[in-house]
C-alpha positions as CSV (number, residue, x, y, z in Angstrom):
1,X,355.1,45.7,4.4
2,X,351.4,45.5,3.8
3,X,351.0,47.8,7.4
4,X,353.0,50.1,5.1
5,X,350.9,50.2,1.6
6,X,347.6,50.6,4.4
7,X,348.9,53.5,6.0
8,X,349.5,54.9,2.8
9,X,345.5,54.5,1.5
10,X,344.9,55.8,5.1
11,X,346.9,59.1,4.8
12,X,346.4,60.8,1.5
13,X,349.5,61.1,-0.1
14,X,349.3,65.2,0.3
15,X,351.7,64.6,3.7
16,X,355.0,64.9,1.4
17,X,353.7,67.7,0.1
18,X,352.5,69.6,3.3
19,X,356.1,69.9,4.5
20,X,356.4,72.6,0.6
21,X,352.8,74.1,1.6
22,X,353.2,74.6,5.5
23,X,349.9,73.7,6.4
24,X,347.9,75.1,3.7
25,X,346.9,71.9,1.5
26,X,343.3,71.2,1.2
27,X,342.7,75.3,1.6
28,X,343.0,76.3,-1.5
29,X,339.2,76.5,-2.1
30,X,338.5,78.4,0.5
31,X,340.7,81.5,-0.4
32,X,339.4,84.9,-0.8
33,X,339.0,86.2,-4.1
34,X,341.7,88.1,-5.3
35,X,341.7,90.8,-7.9
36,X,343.1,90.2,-11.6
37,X,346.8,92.0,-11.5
38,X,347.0,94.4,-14.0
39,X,349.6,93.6,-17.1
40,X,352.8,94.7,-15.5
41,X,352.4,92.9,-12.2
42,X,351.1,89.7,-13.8
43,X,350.7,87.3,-16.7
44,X,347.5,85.2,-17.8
45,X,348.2,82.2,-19.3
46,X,346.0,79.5,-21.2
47,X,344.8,76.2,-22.0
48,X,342.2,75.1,-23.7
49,X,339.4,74.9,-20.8
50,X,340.8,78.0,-18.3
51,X,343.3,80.5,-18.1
52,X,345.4,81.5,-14.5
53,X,346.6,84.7,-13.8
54,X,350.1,84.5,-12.4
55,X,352.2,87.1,-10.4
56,X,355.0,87.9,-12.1
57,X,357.2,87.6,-9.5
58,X,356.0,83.9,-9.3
59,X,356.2,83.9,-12.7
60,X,360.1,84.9,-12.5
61,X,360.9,81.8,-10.9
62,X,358.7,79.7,-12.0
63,X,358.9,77.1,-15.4
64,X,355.0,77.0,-16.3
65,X,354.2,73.9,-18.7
66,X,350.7,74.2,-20.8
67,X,348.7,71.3,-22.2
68,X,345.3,71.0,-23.6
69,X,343.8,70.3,-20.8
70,X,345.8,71.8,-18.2
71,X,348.5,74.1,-16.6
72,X,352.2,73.0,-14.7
73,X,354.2,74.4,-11.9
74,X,357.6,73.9,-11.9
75,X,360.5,75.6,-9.8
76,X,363.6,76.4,-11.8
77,X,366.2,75.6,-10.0
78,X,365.4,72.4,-8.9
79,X,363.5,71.0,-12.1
80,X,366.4,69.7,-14.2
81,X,367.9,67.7,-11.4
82,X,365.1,67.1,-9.3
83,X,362.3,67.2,-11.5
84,X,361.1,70.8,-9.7
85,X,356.9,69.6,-10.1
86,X,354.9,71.9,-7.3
87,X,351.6,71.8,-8.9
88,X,349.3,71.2,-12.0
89,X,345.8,72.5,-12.9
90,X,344.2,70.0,-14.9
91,X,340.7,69.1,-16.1
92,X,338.9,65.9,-16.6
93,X,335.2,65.2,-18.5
94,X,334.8,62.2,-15.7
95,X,336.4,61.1,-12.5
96,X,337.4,57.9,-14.2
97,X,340.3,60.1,-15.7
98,X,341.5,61.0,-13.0
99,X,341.1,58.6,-10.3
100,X,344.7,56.8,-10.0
101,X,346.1,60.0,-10.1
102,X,348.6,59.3,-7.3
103,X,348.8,62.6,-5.5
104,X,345.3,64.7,-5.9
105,X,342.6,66.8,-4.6
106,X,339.6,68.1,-6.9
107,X,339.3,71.5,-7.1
108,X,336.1,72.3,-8.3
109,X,334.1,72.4,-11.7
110,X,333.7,74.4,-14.9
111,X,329.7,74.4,-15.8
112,X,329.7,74.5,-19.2
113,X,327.2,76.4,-21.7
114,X,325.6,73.1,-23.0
115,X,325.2,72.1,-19.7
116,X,328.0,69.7,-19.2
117,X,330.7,70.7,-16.9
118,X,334.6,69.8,-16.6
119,X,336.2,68.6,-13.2
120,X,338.8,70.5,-12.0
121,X,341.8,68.6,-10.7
122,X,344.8,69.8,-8.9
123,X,347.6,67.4,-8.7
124,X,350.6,67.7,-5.7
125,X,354.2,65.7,-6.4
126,X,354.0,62.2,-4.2
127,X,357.6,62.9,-3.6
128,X,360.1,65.9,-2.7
129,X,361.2,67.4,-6.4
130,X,363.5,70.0,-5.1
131,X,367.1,70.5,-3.6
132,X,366.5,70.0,0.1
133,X,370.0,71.5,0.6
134,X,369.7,74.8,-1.5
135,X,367.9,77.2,0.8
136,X,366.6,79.2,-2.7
137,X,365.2,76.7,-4.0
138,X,363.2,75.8,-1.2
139,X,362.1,79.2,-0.7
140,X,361.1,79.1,-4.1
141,X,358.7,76.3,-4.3
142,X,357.0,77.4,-0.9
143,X,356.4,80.9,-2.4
144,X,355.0,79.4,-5.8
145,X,352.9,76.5,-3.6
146,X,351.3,79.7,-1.4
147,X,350.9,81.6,-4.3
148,X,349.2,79.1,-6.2
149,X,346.4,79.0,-3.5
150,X,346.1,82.1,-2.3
151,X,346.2,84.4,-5.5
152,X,346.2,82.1,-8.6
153,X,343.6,79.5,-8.4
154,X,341.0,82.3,-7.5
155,X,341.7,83.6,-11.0
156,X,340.5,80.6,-12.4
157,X,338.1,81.7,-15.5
158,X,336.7,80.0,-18.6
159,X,335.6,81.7,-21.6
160,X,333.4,78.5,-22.5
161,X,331.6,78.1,-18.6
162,X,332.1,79.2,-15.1
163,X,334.8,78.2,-12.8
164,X,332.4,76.9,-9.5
165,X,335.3,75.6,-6.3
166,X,335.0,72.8,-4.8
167,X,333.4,74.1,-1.4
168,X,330.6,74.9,-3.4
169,X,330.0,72.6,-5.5
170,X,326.8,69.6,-3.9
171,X,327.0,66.6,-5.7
172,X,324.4,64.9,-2.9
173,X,321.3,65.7,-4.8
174,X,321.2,62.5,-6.6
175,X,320.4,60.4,-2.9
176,X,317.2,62.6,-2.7
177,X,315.2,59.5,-3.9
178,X,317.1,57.0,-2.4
179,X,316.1,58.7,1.2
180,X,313.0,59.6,0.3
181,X,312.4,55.9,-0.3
182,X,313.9,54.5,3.2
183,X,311.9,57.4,5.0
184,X,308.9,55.5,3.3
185,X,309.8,52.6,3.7
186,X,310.7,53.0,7.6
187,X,307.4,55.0,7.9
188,X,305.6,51.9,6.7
189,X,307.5,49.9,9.4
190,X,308.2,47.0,6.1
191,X,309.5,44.4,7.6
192,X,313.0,42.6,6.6
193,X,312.0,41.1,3.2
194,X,310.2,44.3,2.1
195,X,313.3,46.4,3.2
196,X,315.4,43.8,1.6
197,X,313.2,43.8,-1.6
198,X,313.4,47.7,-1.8
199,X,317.6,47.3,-1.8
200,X,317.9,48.6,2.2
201,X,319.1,46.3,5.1
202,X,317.2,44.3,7.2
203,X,318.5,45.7,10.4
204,X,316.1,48.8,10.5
205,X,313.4,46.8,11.3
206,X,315.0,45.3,14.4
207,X,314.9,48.9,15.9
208,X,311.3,49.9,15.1
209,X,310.2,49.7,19.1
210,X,313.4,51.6,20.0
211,X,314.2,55.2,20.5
212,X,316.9,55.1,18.8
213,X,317.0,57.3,15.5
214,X,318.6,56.9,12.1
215,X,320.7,59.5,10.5
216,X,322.9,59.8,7.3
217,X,326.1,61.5,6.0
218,X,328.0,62.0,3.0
219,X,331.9,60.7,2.9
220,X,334.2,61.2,0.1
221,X,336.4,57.7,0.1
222,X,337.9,57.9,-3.0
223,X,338.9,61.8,-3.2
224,X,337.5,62.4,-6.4
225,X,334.7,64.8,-5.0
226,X,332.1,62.5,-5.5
227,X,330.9,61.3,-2.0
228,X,329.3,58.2,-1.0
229,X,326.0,58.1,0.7
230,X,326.6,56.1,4.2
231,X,323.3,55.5,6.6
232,X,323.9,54.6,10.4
233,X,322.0,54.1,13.8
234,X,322.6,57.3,16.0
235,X,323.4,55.3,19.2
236,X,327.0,55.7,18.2
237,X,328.4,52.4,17.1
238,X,328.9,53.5,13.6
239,X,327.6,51.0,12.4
240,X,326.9,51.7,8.4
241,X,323.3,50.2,7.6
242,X,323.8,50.9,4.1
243,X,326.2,52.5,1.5
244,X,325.2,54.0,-1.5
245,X,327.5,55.7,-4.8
246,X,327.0,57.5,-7.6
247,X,328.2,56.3,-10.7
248,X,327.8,57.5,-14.1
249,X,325.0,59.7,-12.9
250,X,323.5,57.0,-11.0
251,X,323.0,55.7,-7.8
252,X,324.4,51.9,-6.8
253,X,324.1,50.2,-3.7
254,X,327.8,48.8,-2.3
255,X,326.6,46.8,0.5
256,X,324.2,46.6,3.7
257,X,325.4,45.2,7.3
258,X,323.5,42.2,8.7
259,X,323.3,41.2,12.8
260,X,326.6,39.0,12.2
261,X,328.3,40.9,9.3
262,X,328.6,44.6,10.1
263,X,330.8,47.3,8.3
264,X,331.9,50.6,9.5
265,X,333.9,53.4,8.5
266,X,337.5,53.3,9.6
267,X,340.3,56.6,9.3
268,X,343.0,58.6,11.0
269,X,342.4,62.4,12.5
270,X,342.6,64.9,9.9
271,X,341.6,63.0,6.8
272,X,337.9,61.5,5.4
273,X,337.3,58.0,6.1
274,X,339.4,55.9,3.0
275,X,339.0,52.0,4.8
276,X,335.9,49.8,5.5
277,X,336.2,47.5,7.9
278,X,334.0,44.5,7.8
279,X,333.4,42.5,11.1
280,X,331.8,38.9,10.2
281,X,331.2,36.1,13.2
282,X,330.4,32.5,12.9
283,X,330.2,32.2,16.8
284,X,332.4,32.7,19.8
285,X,335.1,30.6,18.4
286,X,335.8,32.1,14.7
287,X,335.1,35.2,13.3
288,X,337.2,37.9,10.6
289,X,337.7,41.2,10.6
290,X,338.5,42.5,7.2
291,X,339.4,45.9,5.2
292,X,338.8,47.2,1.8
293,X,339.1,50.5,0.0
294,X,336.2,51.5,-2.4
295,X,337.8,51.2,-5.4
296,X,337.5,54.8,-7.0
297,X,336.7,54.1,-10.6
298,X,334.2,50.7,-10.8
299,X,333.2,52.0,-7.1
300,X,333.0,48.0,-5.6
301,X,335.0,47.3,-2.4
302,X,338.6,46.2,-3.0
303,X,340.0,43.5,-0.5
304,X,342.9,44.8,1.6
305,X,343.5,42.3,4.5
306,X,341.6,40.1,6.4
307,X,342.3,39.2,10.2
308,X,341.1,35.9,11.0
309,X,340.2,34.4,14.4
310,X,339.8,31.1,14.6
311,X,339.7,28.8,17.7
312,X,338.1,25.8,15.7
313,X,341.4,25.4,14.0
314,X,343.7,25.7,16.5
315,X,343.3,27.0,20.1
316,X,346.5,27.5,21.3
317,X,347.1,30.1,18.4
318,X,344.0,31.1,16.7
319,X,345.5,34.8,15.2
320,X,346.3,34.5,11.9
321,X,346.4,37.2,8.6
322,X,345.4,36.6,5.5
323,X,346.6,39.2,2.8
324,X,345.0,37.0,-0.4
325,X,343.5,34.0,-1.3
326,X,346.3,33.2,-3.0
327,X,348.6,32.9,-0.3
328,X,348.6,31.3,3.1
329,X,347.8,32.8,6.5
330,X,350.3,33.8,8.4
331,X,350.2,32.9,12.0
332,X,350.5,35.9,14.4
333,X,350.6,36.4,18.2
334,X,347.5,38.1,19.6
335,X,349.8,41.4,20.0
336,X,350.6,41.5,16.6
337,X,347.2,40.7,15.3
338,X,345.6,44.0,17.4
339,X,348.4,46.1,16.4
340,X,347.9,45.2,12.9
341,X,344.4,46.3,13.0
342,X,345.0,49.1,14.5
343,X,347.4,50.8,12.2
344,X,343.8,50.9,10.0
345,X,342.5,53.8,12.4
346,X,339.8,54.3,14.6
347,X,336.2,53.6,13.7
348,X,334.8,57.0,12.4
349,X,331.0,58.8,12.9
350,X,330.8,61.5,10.5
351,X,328.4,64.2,11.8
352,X,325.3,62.7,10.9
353,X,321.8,64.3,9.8
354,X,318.7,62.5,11.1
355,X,316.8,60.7,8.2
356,X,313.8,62.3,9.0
357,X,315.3,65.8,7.6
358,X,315.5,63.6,4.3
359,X,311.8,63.2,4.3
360,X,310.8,66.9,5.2
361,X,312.7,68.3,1.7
């Protein structure tokens, strides 16, 4: 069961909602801007923060829903029985609103006049809302789910601030200092207390008479738009030195790996990075392999699972799974232990930018 709720954090839950928009989700910011319809081929409706412009022959067949803060999608014929959701526009003053959301992507942000800007949400169903048997009303909800991102979210306009989409929206400015400050500090060759002192892991020090180069990328793990700051060795491993978040405005350090306790980035093909897998050893004999989620609202690692080996214990079957300190570990064969683990996805290298880029801006 646990393989189950894992696979789910793995794989955003946008794959019940691909099969309604055939290939398209995650696209919407990149469409071309469209022209605003004039009145008798559209109609512009409001909420508080933005107004859409609709076709009206999405309009026909569509139930749209308004809320302060946000605009509804619903197909008609399916949305008494089935509940009929496609798609909601939504905005939020922090990503603490939003962050449970089940079913989301961020779409952007209105930059306010006073300087304070709104994030712009779209939320997907988690589960099929239509009649799978009534060929209309499937029809319908892929034409208003390729309509939505093709010719109304472009319309997207605020009277109070302007509508920026997500592709171009760079919320990495706030690491400037902190990789400034390992440049420096790396520079200065400081040795393990010093980097230790300055919040950085030790390890860089270990690979000051090496060739090998540093290099850092940014990885959005909790979806909210808001990516983390991860710093790796170039060689490959993917090993993450350190990670860093925003939060608030500011940055906080989530962890550094050490010689015996190192932490990567783990996903599937197709989607950002959403595990961390932690690999601790006490010698040849015992050692843990664990996985958390960064917890999208506090931004600490959450405890998944953690795969224990341990020949100390008991030789003859040292596999065993622990899914909380609460309960016991449950004994596995080897098979099942690296099947287990497995079903977290492969260890994942974003493209990485060497640190010494950091230092030249």
């Amino acid at each position: 069961m646990f393989d189950k709720i894992v696979k789910k954090l793995i794989a955003p839950a946008v794959l019940s909602a691909s099969l309604v928009f055939s290939g398209t989700i995650g696209t919407f910011v990149m469409a071309e801007e469209t022209n605003q319809a004039d009145a008798q081929d559209a109609e512009v409706i409001s909420c508080e923060a933005f107004t859409l412009t609709i076709p009206k022959e999405i309009a026909d067949i569509s139930d749209v829903v308004t809320t302060d803060n946000g605009i509804s999608f619903y197909e008609k014929l399916s949305k008494e029985r089935y509940g009929g959701f496609v798609c909601r526009v939504s905005t939020y003053q922090n990503e603490k609103d939003y962050a449970f959301i089940p079913n989301f992507r961020r779409g952007g942000e209105i930059e306010l006049a006073d300087g304070s800007r709104l994030d712009v949400v779209i939320e997907y169903p988690s589960d099929v809302q239509f009649d799978i048997e009534n060929e209309e009303s499937i029809k319908n909800q892929r034409l208003i789910s390729q309509a939505f991102v093709d010719q109304i979210l472009p319309t997207l306009a605020s009277e109070n601030g302007t509508y920026i989409p997500q592709n171009e929206v760079d919320h990495t400015e706030i690491y400037n200092e902190t990789l400034k400050k390992l440049c420096s500090d790396l520079k200065e060759k400081k040795d393990a207390q010093g980097l230790e002192e300055d919040g950085f892991s030790y390890m860089y020090c270990l690979n000051y008479d090496s060739d090998d180069c540093f290099g850092y990328a940014f990885a959005d793990l909790t979806g909210t738009g808001y990516p983390a700051l991860v710093i790796m060795d170039e060689d490959g491993s993917g090993i993450v030195y350190d990670m860093f978040v925003q939060v608030d405005g500011e940055v906080r350090h989530v962890f550094s790996s050490a010689e015996r306790d190192r932490l990567t980035l783990c996903g599937q093909e197709g989607y950002d990075p959403a595990v961390i897998r932690e690999d601790a050893s006490g010698g040849a004999d015992i050692s843990e392999t664990s996985f958390y989620i960064l917890d999208p609202v506090e931004k600490e690692l959450l405890p998944q699972v953690t795969f224990i080996y341990d020949g100390t214990a008991d030789q003859e079957s040292p596999w065993r799974i622990r899914y909380s300190i609460d309960e016991e570990d449950e004994p596995v064969t080897e098979e099942e232990w690296n099947e287990r683990i497995e079903n977290y996805g492969m260890t994942y290298i974003p493209k990485l930018t060497p640190l010494a880029a950091a230092e030249a801006e």
